[in-house]
C-alpha positions, -999 to +999 in steps of 0.1 A: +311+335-313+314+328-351+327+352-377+329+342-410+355+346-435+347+378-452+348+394-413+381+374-406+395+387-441+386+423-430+399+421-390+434+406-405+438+441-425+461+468-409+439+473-378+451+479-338+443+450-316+424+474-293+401+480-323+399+439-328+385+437-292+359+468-296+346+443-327+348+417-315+339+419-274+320+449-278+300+454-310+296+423-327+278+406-303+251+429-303+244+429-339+209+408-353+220+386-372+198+388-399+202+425-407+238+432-389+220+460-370+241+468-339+226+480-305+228+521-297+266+524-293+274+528-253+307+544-242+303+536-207+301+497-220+327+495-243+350+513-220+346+486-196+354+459-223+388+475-234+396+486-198+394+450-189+428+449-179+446+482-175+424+515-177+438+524-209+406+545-225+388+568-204+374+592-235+347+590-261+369+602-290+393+570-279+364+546-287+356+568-318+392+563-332+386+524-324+349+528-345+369+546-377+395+523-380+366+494-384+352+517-409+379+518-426+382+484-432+346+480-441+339+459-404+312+488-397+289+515-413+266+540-397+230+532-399+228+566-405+246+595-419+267+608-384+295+638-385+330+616-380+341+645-354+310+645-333+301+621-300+291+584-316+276+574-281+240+562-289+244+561-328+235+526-344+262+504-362+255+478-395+278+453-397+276+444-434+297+416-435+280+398-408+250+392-437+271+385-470+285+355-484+323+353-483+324+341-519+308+372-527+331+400-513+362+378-499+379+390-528+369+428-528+386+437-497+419+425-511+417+444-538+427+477-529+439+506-550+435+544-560+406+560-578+406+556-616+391+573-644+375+538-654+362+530-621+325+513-619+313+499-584+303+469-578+265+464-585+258+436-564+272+451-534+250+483-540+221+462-539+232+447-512+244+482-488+209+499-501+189+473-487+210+473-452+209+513-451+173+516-462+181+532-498+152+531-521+166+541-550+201+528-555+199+535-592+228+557-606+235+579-636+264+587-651+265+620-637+264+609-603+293+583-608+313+609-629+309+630-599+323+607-571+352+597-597+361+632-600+358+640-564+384+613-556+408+617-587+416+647-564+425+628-537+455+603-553+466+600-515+434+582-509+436+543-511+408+516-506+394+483-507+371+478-542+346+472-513+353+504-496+349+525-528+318+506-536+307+517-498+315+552-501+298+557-531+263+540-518+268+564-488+272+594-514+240+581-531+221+582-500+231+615-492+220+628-523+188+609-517+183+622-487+194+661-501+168+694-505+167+697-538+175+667-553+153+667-586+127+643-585+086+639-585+081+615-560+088+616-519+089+580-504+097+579-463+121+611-461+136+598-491+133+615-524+134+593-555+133+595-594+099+591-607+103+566-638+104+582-674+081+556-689+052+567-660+061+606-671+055+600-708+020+585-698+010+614-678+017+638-702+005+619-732-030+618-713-029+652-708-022+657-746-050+637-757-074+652-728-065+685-744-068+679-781-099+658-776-115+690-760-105+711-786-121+686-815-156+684-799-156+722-798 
């Protein structure tokens, strides 16, 4: 089986061998590989594959601990938005790095560091994540950004990869997408995105003239 170097980058971070296998053996070679979209997680499966040897796993939450430490290293995202303490049995994986170009991101998963007050994410990549998790509207304001900064700031304990901040802040955008009452005009899917201000002004401007022209031929 092939991985390329942004996935043999990522497994060479600070991961447990157990959690190599579960990638490796058991997830990887399930993903399409066009979109990196894994098959419906199975414990009873992946058990097998790390119990190869010596029954070492017999719980779900023992996989799950395997799954987080490949998220934490960028190796795996939920297709969906899942609770991190809840059962991942028959949730869907992407593997993002399966579809990207080392020469891309090689470099953003070495870089790792704290949150700072000057942090910007890396647009590419967001282009990149919306189109794997289905994001329609990946644009940002400054409001939003100044939001996840703040939220982290907090956190100085808190270290990633430029690609894992990148990551977590398309997954907060997609939550907020995805919110009840996240302003907006338009509903695409069960997405909720910002109808254009150029398209606003034209609507209102037609009203205004519609209006005024009634009032002239009165």
């Amino acid at each position: 089986m092939h991985f390329n170097k942004a996935e043999q980058t990522a497994l060479l971070q600070s991961l447990s061998n157990d959690a190599r296998i579960l990638y490796m053996l058991g997830i990887k070679p399930t993903a399409n590989d066009s979109t990196g979209i894994t098959s419906p997680l199975n414990y009873k499966s992946l058990l097998s594959i790390l119990n190869t040897k010596d029954e070492k796993f017999t719980l779900g939450r023992q996989v799950n601990s395997l799954i987080k430490e490949l998220l934490s290293v960028g190796l795996v995202t939920f297709q969906n938005e899942v609770e991190l303490n809840h059962s991942f049995n028959g949730k869907t994986l992407v593997l993002p790095l399966t579809t990207m170009k080392i020469d891309d991101y090689s470099k953003l998963h070495l870089n790792w560091h704290k949150m700072h007050i000057d942090w910007l994410p890396n647009e590419k990549l967001i282009a990149d994540l919306a189109k794997l998790l289905g994001i329609i509207d990946y644009d940002y304001n400054s409001s939003e950004l100044g939001d996840f900064i703040a939220y982290w700031l907090g956190r100085p304990e808190s270290q990633f990869s430029e690609y894992q901040w990148t990551q977590k802040f398309v997954f907060n955008l997609k939550k907020k997408r995805l919110a009840h009452g996240f302003k907006s005009v338009q509903k695409v899917g069960q997405q909720i995105v910002q109808t254009k201000a150029g398209i606003q002004a034209d609507d209102n401007a037609k009203n205004l003239v519609a209006k005024y022209s009634k009032k002239d031929s009165q």
